[in-house]
N, CA, C and O of each residue as an XYZ file, in Angstrom:
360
protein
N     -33.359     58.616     62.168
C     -34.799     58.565     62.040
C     -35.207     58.450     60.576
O     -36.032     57.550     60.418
N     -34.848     59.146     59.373
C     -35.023     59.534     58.071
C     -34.292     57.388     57.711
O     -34.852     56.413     57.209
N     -33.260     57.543     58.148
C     -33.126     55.786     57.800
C     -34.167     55.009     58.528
O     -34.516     53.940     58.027
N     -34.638     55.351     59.497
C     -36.057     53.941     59.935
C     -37.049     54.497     58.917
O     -37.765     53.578     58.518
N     -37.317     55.529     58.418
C     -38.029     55.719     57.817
C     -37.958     55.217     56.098
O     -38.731     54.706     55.288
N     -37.210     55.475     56.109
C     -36.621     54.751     54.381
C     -37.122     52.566     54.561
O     -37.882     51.735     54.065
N     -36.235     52.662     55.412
C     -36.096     50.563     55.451
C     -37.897     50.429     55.647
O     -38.609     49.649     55.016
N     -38.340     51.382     56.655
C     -40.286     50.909     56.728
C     -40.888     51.434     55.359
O     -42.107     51.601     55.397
N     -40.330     51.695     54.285
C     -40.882     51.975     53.340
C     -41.975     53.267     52.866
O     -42.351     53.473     51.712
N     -42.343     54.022     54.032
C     -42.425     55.040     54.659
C     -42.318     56.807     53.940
O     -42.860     57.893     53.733
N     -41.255     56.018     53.832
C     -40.470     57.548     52.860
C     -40.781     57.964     51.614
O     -41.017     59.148     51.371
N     -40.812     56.926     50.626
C     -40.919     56.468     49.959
C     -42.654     56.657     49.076
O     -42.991     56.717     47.894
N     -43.215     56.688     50.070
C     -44.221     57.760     49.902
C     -44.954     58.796     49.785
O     -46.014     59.173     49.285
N     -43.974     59.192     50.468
C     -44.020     60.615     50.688
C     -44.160     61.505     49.936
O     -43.166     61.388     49.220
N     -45.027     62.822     49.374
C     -44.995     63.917     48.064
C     -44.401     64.985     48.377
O     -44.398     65.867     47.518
N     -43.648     65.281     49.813
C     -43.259     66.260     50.282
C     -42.616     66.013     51.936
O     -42.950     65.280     52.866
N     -41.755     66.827     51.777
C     -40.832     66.726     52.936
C     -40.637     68.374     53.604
O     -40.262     69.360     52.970
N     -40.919     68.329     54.691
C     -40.710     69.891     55.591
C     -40.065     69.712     56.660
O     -40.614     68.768     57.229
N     -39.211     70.078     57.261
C     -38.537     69.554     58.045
C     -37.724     71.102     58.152
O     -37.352     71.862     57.258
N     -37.593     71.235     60.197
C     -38.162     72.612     60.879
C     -36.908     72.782     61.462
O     -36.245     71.784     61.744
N     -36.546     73.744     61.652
C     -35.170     74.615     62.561
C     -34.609     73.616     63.625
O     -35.077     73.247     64.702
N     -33.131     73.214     62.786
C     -32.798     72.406     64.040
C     -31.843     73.076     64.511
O     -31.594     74.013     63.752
N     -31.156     73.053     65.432
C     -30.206     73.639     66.481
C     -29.173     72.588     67.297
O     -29.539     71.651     68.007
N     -27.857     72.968     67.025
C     -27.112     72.051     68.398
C     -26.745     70.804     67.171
O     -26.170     69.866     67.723
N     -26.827     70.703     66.519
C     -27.105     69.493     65.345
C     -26.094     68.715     64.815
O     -26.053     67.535     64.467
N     -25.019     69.909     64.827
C     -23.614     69.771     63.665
C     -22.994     68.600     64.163
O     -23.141     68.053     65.256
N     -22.161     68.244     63.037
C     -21.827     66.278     63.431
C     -20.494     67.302     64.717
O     -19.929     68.391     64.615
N     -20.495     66.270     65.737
C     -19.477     66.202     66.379
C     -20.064     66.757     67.606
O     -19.316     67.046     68.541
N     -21.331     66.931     67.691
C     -22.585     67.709     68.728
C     -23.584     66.069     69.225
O     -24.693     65.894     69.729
N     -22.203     64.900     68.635
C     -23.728     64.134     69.578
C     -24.521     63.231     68.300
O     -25.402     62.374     68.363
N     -24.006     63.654     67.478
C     -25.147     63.116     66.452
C     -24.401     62.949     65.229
O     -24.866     63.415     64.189
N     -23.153     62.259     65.231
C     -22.322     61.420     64.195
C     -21.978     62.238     63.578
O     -22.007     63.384     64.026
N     -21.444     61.925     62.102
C     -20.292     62.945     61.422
C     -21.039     63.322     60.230
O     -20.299     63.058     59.283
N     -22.131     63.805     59.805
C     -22.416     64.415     58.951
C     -23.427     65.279     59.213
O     -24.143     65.405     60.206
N     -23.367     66.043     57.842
C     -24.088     67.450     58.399
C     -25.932     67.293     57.805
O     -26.316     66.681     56.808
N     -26.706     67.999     58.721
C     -28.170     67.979     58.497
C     -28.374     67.764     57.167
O     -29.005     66.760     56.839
N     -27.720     68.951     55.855
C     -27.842     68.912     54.482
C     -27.052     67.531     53.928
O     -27.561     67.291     52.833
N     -26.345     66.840     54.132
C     -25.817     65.946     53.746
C     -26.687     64.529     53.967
O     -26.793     63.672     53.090
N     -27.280     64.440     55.277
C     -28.236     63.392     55.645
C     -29.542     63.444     54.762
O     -30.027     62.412     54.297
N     -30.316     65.210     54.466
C     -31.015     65.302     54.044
C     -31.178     64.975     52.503
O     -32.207     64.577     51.956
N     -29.634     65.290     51.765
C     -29.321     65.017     50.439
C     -29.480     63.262     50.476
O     -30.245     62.639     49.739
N     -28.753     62.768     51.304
C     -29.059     60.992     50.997
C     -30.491     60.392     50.941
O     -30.835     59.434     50.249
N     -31.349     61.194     51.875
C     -32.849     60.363     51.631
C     -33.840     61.365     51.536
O     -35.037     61.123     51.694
N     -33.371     62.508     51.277
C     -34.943     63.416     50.548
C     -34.603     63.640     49.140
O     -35.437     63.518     48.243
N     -33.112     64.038     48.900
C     -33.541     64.490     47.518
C     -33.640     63.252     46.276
O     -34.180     63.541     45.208
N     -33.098     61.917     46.500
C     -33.801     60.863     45.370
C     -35.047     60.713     45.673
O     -35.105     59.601     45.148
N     -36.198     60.882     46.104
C     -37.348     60.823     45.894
C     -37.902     61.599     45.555
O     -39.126     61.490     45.636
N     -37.318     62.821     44.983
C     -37.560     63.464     44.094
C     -38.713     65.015     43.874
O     -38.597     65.745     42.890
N     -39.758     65.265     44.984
C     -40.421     65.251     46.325
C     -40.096     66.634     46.256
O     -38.882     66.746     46.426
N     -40.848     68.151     46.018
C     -40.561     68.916     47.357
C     -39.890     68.871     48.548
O     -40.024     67.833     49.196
N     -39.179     69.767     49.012
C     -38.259     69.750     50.002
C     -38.387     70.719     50.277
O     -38.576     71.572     49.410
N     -38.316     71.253     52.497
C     -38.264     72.411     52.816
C     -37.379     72.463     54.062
O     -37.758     72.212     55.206
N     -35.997     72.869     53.638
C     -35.555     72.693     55.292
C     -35.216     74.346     56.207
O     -35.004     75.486     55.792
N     -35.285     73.868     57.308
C     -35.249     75.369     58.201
C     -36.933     75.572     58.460
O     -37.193     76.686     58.914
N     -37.696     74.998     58.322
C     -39.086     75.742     58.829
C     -39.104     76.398     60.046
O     -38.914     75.916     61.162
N     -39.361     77.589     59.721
C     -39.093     78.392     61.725
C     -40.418     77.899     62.342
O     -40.472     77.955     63.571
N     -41.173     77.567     61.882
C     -42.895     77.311     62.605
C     -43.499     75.657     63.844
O     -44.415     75.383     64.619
N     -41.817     74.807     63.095
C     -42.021     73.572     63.347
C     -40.398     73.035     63.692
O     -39.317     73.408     63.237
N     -40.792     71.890     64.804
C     -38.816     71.815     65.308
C     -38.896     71.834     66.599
O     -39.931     72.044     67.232
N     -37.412     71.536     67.226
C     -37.536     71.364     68.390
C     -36.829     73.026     68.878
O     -35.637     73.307     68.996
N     -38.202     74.051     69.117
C     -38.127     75.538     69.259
C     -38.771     75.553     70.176
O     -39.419     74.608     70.625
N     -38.652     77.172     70.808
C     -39.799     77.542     71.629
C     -41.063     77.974     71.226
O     -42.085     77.665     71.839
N     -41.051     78.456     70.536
C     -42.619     78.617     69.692
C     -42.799     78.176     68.220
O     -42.228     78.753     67.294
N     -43.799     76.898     68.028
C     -43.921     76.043     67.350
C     -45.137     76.226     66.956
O     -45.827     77.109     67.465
N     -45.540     75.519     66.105
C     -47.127     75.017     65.646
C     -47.202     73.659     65.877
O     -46.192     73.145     66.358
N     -48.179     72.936     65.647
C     -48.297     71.506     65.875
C     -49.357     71.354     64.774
O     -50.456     71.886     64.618
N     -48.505     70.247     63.901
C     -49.424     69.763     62.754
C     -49.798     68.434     62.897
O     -49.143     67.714     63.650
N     -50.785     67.986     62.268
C     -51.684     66.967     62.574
C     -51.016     65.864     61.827
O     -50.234     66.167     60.926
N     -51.248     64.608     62.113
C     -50.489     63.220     61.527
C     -51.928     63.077     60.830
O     -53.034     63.373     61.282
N     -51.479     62.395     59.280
C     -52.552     62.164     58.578
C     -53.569     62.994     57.738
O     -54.213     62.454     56.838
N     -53.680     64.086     57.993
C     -54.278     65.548     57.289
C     -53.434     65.759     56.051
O     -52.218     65.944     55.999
N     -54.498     65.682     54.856
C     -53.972     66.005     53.814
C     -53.700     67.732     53.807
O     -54.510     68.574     54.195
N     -52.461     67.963     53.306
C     -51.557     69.374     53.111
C     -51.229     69.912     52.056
O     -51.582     69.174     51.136
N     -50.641     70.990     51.609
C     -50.182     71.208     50.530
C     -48.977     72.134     50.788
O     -49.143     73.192     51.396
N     -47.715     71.736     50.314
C     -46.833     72.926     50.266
C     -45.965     73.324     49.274
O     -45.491     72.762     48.287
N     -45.844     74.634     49.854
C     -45.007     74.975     48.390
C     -43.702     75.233     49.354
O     -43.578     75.908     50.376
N     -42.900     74.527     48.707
C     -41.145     74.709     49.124
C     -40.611     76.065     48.933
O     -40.186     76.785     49.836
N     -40.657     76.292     47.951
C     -40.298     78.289     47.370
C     -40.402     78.800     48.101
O     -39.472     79.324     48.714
N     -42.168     78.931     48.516
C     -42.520     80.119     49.033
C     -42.537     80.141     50.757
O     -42.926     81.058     51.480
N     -42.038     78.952     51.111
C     -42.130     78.225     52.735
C     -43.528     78.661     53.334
O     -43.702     79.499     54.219
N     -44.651     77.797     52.557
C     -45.743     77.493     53.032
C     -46.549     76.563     53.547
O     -45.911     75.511     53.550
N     -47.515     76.416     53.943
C     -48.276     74.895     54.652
C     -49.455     75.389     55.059
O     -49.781     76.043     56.050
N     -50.318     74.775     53.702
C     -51.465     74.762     53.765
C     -52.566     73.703     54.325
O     -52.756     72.832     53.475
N     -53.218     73.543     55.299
C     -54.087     71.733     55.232
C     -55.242     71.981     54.295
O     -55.829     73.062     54.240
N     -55.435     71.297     53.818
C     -56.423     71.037     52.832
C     -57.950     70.311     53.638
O     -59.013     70.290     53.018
N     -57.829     69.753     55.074
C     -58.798     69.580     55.267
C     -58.679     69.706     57.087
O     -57.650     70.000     57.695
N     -59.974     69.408     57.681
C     -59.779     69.595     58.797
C     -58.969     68.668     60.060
O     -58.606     67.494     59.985
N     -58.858     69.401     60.958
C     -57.605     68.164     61.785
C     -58.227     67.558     62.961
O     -57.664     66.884     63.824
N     -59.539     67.904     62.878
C     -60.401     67.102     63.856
C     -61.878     66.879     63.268
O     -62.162     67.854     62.571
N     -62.747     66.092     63.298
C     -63.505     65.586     63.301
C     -65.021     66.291     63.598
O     -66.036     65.596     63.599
């Protein structure tokens, strides 16, 4: 997914990356031979970008939040926060 996202140019835009508790994940589980941090090192950390991985709030969990596509945000990686800066409906 993080590679369709790179080739659509996509990524590349991006000022920040959060990305939420995954589970079941490890290469040899289904999902090729490298590990979450290793995929994540090839296309989050050259863009240079905030980075947050493990978010317990967001992911494929049982109790989640749901954030809005398009809502400007703010986060701080450190402190594993996520702020919206504006409203998510109209």
């Amino acid at each position: 997914m993080l590679t369709q996202l790179a080739l659509s140019g996509i990524l590349a835009r991006v000022r920040g990356v959060v990305i939420g508790k995954c589970t079941r994940c490890d290469p040899g589980e289904g999902y090729g031979s490298l590990t979450l941090e290793e995929v994540f090192d090839d296309h989050v950390k050259p863009l240079g970008v905030p980075d947050w991985h493990g978010a317990m709030i967001i992911g494929h969990i049982d109790r989640q939040f749901t954030l809005p596509l398009g809502v400007e945000a703010e986060i701080d990686a450190a402190r594993g926060t996520i702020r919206l800066l504006e409203s998510a409906v109209a």
